[in-house]
TIVOKOL-490260 format. One record per residue (C-alpha): residue number from 1; residue in three letters; y, z, x. Coordinates in steps of 0.02 Angstrom, whole numbers, plus 50000, padded with zeros to 5 digits. Example, Ala and Ser with C-alpha at 12.3 -4.5 7.8 and 13.67 -1.06 7.14 Angstrom:
BEGIN
SEDO     i    aa      py      pz      px
SEDO     1   ALA   49775   50390   50615
SEDO     2   SER   49947   50357   50684
***
This chain:
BEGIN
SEDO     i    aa      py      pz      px
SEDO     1   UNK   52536   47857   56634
SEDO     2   UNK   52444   47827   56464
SEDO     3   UNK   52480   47904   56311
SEDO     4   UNK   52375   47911   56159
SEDO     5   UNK   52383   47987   55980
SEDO     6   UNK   52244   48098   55931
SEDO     7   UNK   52196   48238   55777
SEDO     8   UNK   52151   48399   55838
SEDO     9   UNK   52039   48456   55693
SEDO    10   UNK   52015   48302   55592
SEDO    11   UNK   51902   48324   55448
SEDO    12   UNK   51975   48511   55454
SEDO    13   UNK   52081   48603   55335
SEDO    14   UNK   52195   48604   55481
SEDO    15   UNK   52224   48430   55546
SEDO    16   UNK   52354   48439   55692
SEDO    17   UNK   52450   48276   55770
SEDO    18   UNK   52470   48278   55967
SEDO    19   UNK   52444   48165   56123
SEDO    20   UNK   52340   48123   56242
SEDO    21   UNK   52422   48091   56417
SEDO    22   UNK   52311   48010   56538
SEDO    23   UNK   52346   47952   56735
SEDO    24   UNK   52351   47776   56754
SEDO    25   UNK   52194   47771   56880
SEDO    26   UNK   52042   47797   56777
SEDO    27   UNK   51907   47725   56892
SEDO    28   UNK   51837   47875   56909
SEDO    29   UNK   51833   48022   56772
SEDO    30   UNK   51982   48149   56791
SEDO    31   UNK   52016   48341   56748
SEDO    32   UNK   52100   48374   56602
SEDO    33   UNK   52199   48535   56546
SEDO    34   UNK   52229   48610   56369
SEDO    35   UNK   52418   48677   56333
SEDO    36   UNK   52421   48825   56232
SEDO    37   UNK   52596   48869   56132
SEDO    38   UNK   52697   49045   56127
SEDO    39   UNK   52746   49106   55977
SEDO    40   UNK   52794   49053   55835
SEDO    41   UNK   52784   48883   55766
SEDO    42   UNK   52823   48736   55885
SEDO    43   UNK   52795   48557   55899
SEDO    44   UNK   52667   48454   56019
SEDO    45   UNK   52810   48471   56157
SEDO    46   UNK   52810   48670   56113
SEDO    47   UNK   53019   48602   56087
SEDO    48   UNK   53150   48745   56098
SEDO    49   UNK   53324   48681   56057
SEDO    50   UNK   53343   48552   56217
SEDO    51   UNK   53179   48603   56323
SEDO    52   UNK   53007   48539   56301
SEDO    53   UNK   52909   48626   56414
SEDO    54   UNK   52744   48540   56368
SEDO    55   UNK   52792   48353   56390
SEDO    56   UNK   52857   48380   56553
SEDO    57   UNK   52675   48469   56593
SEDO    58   UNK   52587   48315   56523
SEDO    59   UNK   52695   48176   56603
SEDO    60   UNK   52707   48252   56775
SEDO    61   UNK   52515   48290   56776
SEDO    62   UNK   52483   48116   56708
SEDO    63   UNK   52597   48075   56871
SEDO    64   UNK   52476   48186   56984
SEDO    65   UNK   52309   48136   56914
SEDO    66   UNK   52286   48265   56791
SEDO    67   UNK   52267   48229   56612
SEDO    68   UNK   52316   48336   56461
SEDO    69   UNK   52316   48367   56278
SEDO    70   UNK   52438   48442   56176
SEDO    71   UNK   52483   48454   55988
SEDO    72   UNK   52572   48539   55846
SEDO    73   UNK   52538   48724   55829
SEDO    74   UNK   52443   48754   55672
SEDO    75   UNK   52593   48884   55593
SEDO    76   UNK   52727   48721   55626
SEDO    77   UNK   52623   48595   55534
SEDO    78   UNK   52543   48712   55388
SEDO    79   UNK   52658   48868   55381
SEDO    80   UNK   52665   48864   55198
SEDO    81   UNK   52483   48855   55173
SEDO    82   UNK   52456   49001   55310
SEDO    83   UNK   52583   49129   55240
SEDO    84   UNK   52451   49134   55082
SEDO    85   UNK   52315   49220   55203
SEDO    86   UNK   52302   49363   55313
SEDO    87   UNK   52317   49271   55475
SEDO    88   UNK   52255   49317   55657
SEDO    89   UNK   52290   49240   55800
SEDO    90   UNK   52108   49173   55813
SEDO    91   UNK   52175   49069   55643
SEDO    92   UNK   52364   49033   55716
SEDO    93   UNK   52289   48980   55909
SEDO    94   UNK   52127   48997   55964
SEDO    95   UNK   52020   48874   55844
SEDO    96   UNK   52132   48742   55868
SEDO    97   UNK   52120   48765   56065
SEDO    98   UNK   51943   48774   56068
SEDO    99   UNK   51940   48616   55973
SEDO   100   UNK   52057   48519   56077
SEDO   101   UNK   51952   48566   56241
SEDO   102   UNK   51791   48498   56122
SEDO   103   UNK   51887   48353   56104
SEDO   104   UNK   51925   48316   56292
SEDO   105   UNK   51752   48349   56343
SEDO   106   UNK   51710   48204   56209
SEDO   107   UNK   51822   48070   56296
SEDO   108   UNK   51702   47958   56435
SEDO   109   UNK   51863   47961   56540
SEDO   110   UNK   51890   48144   56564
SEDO   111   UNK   51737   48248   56673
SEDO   112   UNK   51696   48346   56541
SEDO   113   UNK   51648   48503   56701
SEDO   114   UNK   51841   48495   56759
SEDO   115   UNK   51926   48549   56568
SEDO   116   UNK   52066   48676   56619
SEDO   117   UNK   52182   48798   56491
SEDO   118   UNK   52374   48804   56539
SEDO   119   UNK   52432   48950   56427
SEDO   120   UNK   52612   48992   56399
SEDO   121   UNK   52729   49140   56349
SEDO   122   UNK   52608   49197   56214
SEDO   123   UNK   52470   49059   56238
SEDO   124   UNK   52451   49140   56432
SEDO   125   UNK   52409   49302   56344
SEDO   126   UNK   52274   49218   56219
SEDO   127   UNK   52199   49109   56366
SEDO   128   UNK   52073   49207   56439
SEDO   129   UNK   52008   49262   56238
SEDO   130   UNK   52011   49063   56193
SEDO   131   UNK   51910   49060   56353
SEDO   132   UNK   51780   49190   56312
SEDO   133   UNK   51769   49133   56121
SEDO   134   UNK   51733   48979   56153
SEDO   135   UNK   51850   48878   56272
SEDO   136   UNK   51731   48904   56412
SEDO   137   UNK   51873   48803   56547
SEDO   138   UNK   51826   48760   56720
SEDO   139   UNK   51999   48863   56759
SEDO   140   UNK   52144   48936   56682
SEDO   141   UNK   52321   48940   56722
SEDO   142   UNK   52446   49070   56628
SEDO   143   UNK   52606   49025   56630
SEDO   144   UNK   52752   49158   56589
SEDO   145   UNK   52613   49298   56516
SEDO   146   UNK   52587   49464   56511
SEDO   147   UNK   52454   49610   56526
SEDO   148   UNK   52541   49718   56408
SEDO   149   UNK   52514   49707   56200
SEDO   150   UNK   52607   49587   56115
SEDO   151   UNK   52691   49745   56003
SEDO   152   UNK   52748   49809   56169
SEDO   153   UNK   52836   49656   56225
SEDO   154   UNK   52931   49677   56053
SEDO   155   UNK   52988   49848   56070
SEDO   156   UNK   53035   49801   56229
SEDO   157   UNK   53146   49650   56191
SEDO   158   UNK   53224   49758   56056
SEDO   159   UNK   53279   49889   56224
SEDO   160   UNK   53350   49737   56322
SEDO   161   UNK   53449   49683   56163
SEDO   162   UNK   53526   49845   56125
SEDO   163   UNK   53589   49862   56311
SEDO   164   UNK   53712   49706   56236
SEDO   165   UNK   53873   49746   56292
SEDO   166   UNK   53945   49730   56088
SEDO   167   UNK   53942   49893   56014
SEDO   168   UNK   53895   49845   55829
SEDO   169   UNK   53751   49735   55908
SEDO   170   UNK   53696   49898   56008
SEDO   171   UNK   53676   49978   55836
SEDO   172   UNK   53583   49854   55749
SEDO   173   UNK   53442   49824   55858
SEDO   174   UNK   53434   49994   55896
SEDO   175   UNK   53419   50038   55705
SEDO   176   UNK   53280   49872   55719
SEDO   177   UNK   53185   49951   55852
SEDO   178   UNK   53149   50103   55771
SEDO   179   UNK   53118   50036   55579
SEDO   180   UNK   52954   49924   55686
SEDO   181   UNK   52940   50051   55799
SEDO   182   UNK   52884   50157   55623
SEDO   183   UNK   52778   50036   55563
SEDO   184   UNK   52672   49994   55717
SEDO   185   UNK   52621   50176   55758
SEDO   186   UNK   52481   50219   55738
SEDO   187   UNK   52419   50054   55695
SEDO   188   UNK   52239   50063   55809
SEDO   189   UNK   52206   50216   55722
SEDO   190   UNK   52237   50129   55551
SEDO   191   UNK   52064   50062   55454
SEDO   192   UNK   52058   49873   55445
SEDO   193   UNK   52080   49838   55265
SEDO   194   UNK   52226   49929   55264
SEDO   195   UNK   52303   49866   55425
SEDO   196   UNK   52288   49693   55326
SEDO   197   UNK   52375   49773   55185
SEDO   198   UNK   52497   49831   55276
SEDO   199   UNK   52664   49711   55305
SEDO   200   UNK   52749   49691   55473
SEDO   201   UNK   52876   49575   55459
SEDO   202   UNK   52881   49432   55306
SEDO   203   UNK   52686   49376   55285
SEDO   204   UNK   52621   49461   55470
SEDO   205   UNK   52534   49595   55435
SEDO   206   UNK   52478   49750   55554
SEDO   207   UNK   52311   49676   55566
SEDO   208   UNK   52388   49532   55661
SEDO   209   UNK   52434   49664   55808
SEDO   210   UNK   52286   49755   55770
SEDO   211   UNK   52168   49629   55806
SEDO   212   UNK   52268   49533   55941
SEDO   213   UNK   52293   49698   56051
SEDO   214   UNK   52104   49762   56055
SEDO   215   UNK   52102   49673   56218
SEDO   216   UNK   52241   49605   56337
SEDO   217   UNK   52231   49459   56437
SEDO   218   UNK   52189   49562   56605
SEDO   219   UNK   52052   49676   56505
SEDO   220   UNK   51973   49495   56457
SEDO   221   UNK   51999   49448   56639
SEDO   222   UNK   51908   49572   56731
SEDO   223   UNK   51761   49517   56648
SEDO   224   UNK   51758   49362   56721
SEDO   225   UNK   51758   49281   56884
SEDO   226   UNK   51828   49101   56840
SEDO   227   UNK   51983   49041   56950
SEDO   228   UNK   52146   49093   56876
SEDO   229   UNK   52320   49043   56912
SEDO   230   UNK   52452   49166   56870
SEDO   231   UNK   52656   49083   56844
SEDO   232   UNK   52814   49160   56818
SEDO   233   UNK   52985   49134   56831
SEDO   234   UNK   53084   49253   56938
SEDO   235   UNK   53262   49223   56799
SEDO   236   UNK   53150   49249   56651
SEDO   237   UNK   53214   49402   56518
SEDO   238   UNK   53081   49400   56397
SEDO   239   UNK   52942   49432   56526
SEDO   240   UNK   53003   49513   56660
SEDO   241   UNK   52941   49490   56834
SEDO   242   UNK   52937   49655   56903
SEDO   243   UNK   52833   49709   56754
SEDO   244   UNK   52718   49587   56689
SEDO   245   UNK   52688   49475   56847
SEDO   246   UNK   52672   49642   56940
SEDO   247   UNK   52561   49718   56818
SEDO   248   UNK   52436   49592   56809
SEDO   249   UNK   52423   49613   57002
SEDO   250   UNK   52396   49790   56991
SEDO   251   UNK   52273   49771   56870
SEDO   252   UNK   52192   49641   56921
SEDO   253   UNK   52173   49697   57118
SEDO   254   UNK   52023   49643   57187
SEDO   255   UNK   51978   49494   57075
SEDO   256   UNK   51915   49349   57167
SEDO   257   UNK   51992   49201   57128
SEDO   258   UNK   52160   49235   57066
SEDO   259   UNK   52321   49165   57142
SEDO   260   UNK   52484   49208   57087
SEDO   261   UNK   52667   49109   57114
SEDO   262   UNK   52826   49177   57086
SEDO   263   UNK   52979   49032   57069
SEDO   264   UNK   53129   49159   57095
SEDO   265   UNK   53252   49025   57009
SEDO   266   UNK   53151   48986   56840
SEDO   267   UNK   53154   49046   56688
SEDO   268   UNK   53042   49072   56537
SEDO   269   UNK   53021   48885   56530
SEDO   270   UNK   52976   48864   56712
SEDO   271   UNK   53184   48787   56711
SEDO   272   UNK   53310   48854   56812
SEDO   273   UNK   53369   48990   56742
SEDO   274   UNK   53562   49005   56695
SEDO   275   UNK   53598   49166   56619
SEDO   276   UNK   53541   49361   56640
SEDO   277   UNK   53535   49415   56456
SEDO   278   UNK   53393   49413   56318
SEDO   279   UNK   53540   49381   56193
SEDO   280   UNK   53599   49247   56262
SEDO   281   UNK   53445   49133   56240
SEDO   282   UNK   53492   48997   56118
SEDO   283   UNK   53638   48942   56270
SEDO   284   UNK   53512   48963   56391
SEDO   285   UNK   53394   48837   56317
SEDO   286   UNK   53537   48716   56248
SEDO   287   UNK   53550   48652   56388
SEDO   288   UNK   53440   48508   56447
SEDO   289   UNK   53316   48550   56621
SEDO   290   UNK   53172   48493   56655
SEDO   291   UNK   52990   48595   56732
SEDO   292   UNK   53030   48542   56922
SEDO   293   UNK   52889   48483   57056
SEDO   294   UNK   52858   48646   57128
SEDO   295   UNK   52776   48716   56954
SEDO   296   UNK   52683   48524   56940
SEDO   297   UNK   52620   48526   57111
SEDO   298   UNK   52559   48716   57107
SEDO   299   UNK   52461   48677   56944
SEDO   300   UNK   52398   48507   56970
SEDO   301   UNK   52342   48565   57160
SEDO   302   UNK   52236   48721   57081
SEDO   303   UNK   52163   48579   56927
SEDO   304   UNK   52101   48495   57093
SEDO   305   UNK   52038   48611   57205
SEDO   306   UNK   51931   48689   57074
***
């Protein structure tokens, strides 16, 4: 396994640090995949307290002949600068993807035809978008995504939390839920100019939901026919299995080309999964797992066959 240091938008407004992970045989040209974070700002490794989902991607890839690129999330590197605009997620994560497949293509050791996606949590959802806007991947693989609006995955993480066991934290997500709850409805009704007006939650805006939700990830699928791997954990609480993995098999019956795997043990992170409980996340990811050979031999054996 290589690794080497590269920009993602140098000579940008947005230059982003990350790596390069390549397999050690390079006699002939090799597929490559894109990672794509969730949400929020996170590091190359898309880091959450002791997990980093992404380096274990890149170095057991790297270990099965696939190489990969990863690299700070745009909002982690230049939050300060971002909170000054009114940001989309085509600003946040699909530029900088688009880029970083651009880049690959532009390496002589990588065939340029065999440039996958690997979205996760959030970056699943925006995969098949970065595809059509621009991404144009041989394949993509969706790790831990969903079919359903990202406001909807909210309002529904506010429900799990207020079935906590703790009265007074019953009453304050339940008083949460319904203060976003207000502000998000209506919002597809609501004129763009003032959807951007409009604040969310500290700089997001409405427009960010607005313009993110137009589409979902299976409404961009159906209208194409490239392969597509479909990942979730069967232990994962913030997308749940018997609703999101479900759902995109319901609506995406039919479809050639898509293959789904369920790991009944994993969580969000594609780690095995310790606890049953939404609010009890930061101890769930405390403590230090790793994405096991299962996940790395599904992915890397679609990367190939395609």
């Amino acid at each position: 396994m290589k690794t080497e240091k590269i920009v993602v938008g140098q000579g940008t407004e947005y230059p982003l640090n990350g790596l390069l992970t390549l397999p050690d045989d390079l006699t002939e040209k090799v597929p490559a995949a894109v990672f794509v974070h969730g949400s929020g700002a996170s590091n190359m490794d898309e880091k959450i307290f002791r997990l980093t989902p992404f380096r274990d991607l890149a170095e057991g890839l790297a270990e099965r002949g696939v190489a990969s690129i990863r690299y700070d999330k745009r909002s982690f590197v230049h939050g300060r600068k971002m909170r000054k605009q009114t940001v989309t997620v085509k600003e946040e994560t699909i530029e900088d993807a688009i880029l970083a497949a651009e880049l690959l293509r532009k390496d002589p050791r990588i065939d340029p035809r065999r440039v996958f996606i690997v979205g996760h949590s959030m970056g699943a959802m925006l995969a098949p978008r970065i595809d059509a806007e621009g991404g144009d991947f041989r394949g993509l693989i969706l790790m831990a995504g969903t079919p359903l609006r990202m406001e909807e995955i909210m309002v529904r993480q506010f429900r799990q939390a207020g079935e906590s066991k703790g009265a007074l934290v019953k009453a304050i997500v339940r008083l949460e839920e319904k203060v976003y709850m207000k502000k998000l409805e209506g919002i597809y009704e609501l004129p763009e100019e003032e959807a951007k007006r409009k604040k969310f939650a500290g700089s997001a805006t409405l427009w960010y939901f607005k313009e993110m939700g137009r589409k979902t990830a299976a409404d961009y699928l159906r209208e194409t026919e490239k392969p597509v791997l479909i990942l979730q954990g069967g232990k994962d609480f913030q997308v749940l299995p018997e609703e999101d993995f479900e759902g995109f098999k319901r609506q995406l019956a039919g479809r050639p080309d898509t293959e789904y795997r369920l790991y009944e043990d994993l969580n969000h992170l594609f780690v095995k999964g310790i606890y049953d409980d939404i609010l009890k996340a930061g101890k769930e990811y405390r403590v230090e797992r790793h994405i096991g050979p299962e996940v790395l031999d599904d992915i890397a054996d679609f990367i190939r066959r395609n």
